[in-house]
Rosetta silent file (secondary structure, phi, psi, omega in degrees, C-alpha in Angstrom):
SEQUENCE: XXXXXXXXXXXXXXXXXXXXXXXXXXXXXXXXXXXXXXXXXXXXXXXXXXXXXXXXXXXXXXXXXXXXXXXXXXXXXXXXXXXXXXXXXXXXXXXXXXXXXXXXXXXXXXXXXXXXXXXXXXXXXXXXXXXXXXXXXXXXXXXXXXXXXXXXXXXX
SCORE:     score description
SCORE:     0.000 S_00000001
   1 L     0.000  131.110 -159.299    0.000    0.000    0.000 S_00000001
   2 E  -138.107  134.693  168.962    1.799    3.224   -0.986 S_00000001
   3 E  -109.829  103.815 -157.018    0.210    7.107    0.251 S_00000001
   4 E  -100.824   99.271  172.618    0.499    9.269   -2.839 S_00000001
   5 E   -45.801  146.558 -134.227   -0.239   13.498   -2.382 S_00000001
   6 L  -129.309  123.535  177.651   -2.985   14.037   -4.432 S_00000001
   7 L  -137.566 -170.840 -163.133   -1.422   16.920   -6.963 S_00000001
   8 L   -50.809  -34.625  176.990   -2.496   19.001  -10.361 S_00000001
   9 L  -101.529   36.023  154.687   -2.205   15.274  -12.126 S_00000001
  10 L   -85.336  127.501 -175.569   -4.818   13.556  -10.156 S_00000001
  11 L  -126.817   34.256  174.552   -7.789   12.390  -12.269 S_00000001
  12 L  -113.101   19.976 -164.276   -9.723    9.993  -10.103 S_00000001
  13 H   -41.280  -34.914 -177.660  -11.960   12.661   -8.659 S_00000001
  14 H   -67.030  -51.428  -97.111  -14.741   10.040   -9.513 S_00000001
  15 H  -134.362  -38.316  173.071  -13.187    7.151   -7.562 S_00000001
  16 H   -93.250  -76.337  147.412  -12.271    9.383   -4.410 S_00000001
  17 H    15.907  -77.402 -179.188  -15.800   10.608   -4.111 S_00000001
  18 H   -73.260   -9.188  137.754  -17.147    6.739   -4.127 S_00000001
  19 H   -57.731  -88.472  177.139  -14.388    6.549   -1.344 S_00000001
  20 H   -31.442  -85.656  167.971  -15.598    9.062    0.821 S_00000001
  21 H    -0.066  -65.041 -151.488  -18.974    8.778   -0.092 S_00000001
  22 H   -81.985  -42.232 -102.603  -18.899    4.531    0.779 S_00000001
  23 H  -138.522  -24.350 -176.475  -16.571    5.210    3.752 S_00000001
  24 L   -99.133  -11.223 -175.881  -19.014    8.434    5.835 S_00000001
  25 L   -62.259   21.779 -179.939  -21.973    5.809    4.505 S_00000001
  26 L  -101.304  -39.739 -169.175  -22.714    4.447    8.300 S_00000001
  27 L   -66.767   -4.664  175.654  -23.226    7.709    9.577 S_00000001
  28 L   -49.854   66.214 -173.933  -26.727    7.745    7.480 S_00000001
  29 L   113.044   31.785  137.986  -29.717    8.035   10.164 S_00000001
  30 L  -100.881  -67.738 -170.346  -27.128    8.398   12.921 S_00000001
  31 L   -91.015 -160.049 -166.590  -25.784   11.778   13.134 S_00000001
  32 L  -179.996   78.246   46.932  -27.953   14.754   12.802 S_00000001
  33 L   -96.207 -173.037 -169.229  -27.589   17.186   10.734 S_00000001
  34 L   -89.677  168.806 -172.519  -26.012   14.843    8.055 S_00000001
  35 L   -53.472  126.453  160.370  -21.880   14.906    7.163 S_00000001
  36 L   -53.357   23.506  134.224  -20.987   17.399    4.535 S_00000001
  37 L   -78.027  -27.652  164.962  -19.756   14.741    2.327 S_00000001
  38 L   -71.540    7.921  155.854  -23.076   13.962    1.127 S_00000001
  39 L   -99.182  -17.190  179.410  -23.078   17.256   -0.557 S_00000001
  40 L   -35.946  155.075  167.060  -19.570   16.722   -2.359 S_00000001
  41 L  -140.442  159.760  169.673  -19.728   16.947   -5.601 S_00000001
  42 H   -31.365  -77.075 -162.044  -16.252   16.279   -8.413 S_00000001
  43 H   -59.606  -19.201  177.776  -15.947   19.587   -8.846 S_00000001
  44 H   -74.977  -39.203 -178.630  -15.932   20.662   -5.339 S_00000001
  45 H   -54.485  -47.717  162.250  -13.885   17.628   -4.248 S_00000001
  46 H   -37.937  -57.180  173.949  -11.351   19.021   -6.936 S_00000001
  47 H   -77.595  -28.394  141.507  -11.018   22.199   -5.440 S_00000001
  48 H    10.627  -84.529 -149.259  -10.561   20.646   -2.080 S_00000001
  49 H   -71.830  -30.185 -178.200   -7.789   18.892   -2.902 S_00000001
  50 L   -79.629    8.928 -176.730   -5.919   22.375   -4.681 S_00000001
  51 L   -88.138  -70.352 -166.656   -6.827   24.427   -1.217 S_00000001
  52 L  -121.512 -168.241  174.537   -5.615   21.814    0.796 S_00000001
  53 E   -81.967  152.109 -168.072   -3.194   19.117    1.435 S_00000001
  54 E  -179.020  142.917 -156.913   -4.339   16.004    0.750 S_00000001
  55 E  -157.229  150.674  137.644   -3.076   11.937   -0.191 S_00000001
  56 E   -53.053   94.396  171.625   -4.310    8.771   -0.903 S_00000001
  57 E   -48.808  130.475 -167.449   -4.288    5.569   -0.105 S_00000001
  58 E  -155.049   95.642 -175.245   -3.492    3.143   -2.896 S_00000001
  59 E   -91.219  140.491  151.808   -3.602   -0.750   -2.609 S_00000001
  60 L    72.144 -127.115 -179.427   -2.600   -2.331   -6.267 S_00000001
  61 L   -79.368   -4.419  177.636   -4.952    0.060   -8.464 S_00000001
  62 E   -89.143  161.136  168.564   -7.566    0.706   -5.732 S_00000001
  63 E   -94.635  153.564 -169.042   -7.948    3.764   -3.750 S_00000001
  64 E  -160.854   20.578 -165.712   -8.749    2.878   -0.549 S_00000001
  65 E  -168.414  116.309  167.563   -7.692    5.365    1.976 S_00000001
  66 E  -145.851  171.338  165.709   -7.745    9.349    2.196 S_00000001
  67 E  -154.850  128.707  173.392   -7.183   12.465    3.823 S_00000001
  68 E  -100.873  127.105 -164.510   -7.219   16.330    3.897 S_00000001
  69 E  -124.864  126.157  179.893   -5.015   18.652    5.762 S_00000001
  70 L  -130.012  120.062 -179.107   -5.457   22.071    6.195 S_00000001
  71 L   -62.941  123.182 -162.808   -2.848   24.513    7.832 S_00000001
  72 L  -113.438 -169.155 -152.748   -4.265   26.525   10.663 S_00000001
  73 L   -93.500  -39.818 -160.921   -2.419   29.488   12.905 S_00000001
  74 L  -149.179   50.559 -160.891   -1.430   26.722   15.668 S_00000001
  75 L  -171.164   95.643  135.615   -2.870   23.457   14.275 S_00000001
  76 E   -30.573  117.428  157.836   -3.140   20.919   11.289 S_00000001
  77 E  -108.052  167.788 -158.228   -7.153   19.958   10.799 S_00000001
  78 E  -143.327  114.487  178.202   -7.344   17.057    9.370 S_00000001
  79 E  -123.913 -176.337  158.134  -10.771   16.532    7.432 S_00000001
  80 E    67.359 -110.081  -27.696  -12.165   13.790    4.491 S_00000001
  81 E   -87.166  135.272  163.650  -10.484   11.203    6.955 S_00000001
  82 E  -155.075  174.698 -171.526  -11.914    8.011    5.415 S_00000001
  83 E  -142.249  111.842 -179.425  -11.061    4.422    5.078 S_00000001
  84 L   -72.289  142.442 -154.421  -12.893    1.927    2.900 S_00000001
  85 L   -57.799   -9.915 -159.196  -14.960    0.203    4.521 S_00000001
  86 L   -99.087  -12.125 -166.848  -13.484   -3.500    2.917 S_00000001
  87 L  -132.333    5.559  174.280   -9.842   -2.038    4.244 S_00000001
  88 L   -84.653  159.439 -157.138  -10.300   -0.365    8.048 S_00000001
  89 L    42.905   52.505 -175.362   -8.407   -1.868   10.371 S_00000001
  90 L  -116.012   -0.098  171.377   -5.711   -2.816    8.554 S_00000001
  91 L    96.957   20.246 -169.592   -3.332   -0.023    9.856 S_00000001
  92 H   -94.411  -42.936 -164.443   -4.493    2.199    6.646 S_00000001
  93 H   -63.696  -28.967 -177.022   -5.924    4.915    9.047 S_00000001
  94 H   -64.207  -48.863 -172.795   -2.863    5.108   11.096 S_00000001
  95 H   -60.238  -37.578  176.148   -0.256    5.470    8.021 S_00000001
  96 H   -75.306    0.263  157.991   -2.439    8.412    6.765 S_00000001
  97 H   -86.092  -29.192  169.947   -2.445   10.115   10.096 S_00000001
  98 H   -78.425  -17.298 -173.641    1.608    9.699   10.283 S_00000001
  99 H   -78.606  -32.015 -167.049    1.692   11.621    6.962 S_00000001
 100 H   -69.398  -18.152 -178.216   -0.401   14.422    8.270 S_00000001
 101 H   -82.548  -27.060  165.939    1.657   14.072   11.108 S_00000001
 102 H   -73.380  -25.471  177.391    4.801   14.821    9.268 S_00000001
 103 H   -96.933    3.939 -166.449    3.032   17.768    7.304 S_00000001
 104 H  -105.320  -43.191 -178.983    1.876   19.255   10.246 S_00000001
 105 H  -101.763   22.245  163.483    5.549   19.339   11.623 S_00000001
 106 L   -76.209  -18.671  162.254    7.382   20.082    8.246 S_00000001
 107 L   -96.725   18.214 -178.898    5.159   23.491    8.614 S_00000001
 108 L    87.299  -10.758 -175.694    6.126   24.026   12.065 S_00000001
 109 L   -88.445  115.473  176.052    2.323   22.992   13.710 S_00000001
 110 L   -62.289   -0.533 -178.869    2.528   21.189   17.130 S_00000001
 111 L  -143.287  175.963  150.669   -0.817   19.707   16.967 S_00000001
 112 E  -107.973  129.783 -161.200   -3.431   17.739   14.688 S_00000001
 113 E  -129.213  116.123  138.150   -6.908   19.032   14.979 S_00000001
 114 E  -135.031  168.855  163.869  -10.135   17.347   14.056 S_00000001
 115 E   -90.502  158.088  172.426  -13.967   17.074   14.593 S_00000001
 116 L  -156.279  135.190 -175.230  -15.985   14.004   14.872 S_00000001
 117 L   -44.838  136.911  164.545  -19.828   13.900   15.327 S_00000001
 118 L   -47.575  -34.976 -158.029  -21.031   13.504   18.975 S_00000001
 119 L   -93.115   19.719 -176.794  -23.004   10.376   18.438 S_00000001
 120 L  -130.809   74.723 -167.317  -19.432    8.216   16.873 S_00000001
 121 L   -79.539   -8.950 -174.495  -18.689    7.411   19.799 S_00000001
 122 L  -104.687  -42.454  168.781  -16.615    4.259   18.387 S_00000001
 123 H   -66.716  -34.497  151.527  -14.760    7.103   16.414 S_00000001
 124 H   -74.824   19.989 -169.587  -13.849    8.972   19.028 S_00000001
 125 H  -116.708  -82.462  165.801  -12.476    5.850   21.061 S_00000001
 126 H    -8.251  -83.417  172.562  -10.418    4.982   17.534 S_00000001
 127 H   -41.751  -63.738 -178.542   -8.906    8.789   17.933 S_00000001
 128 H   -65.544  -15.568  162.550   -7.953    8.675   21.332 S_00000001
 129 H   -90.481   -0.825  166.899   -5.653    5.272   20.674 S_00000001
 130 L  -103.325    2.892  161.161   -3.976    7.424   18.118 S_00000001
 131 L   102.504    9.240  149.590   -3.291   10.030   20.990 S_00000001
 132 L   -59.336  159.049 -168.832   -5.968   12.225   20.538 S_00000001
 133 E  -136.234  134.442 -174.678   -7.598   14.519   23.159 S_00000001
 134 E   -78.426  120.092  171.334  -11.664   16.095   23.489 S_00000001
 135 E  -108.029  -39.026 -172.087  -10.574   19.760   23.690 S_00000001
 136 E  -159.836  143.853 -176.761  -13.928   21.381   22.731 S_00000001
 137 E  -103.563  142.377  161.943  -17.645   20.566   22.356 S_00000001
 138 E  -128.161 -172.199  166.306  -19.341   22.686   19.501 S_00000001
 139 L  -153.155  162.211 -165.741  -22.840   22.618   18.166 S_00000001
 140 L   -92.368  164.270  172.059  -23.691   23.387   13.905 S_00000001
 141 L   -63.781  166.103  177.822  -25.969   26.213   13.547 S_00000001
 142 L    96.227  -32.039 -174.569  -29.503   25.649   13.961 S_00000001
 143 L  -115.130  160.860 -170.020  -28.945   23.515   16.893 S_00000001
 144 L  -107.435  -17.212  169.426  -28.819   24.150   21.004 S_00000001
 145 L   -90.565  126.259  123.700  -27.043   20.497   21.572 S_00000001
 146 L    57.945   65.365 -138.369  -23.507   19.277   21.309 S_00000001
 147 L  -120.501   -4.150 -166.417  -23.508   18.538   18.199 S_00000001
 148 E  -148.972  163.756 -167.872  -19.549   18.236   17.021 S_00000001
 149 E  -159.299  113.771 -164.339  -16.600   17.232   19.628 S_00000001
 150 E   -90.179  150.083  171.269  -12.840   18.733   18.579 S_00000001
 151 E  -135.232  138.514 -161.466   -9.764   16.546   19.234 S_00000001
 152 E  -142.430  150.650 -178.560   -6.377   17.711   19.068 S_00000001
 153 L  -113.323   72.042  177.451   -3.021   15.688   18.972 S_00000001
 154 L   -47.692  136.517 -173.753   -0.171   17.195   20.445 S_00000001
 155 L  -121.507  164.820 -156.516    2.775   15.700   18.479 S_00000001
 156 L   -75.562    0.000    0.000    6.466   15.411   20.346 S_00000001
C-alpha cells in the first residue's frame, strides 16, 4: 500500500468521491444534521484537494484510503479522513495520520486538529488510541445540543 499526495495530475476525482462517499456511509440516520460529504460533488472535491493538502491511499490500483489537511495558525485539521470500509483496520488509518503528522511538523504545527460527530462514539475511542484529546464541544448552527466534539493531537 503506498500514500500518494494528491497533486495538479490527479484524475480519479470520480473514484475518491465513491471513497468518501462509501466510507461516511454508516453515519446515514445516525448523526444529525447529516456529514458534509453527502453534498460533495467532483468539482468541489477538486477544489478541495488544490486548497488543501491532501493523499491517498493506494492498494494495487484501488484507492482505498484518504485524507485532507489544512494549515491553521497553531494546528493541522485534518478533514475527508476516510477508510474503505473492505480495508479499516488494517493499519491504513494510522499510516495516513503519520503523513499528516509529518506535514503538520514540516510546517512548524505542534498539533493535529479534528472534529468528529457527537453520536461516533466508536470514532472517538479509535482517535484517542492514536493520541488524541476532546478539547472542545461545539454545536452546527440551527442547533442548542452538542452537536460536534474537537480533538487535538499534540505531536512530540
Amino acid at each position: 500500500m503506498d500514500i500518494v499526495r494528491i497533486d495538479e495530475s490527479f484524475s480519479r476525482w470520480d473514484e475518491l468521491l465513491a471513497l468518501i462517499l462509501s466510507s461516511f456511509a454508516y453515519m446515514e440516520g445516525v448523526i444529525d444534521p447529516p456529514s458534509s460529504a453527502t453534498r460533495l460533488t467532483l468539482a468541489a472535491l477538486a477544489y478541495k484537494a488544490r486548497d488543501e493538502i491532501a493523499f491517498v491511499a493506494v492498494e494495487g490500483e484501488r484507492l482505498v484510503g484518504c485524507i485532507f489537511c489544512r494549515p491553521e495558525p497553531e494546528s493541522l485539521y485534518v478533514g475527508k479522513f476516510a477508510v474503505s470500509p473492505s480495508h479499516q483496520g488494517k493499519g491504513i488509518g494510522a499510516k495516513l495520520l503519520a503523513v499528516a503528522e509529518e506535514v503538520a511538523r514540516e510546517k512548524g504545527l505542534p498539533r493535529l486538529r479534528l472534529e468528529t460527530r457527537i453520536e461516533l462514539t466508536d470514532n472517538h475511542a479509535t482517535f484517542a488510541r492514536w493520541g488524541f484529546v476532546k478539547t472542545a464541544e461545539t454545536s452546527h448552527p440551527g442547533f442548542t445540543r452538542t452537536t460536534t466534539i474537537e480533538m487535538q493531537k499534540q505531536l512530540a
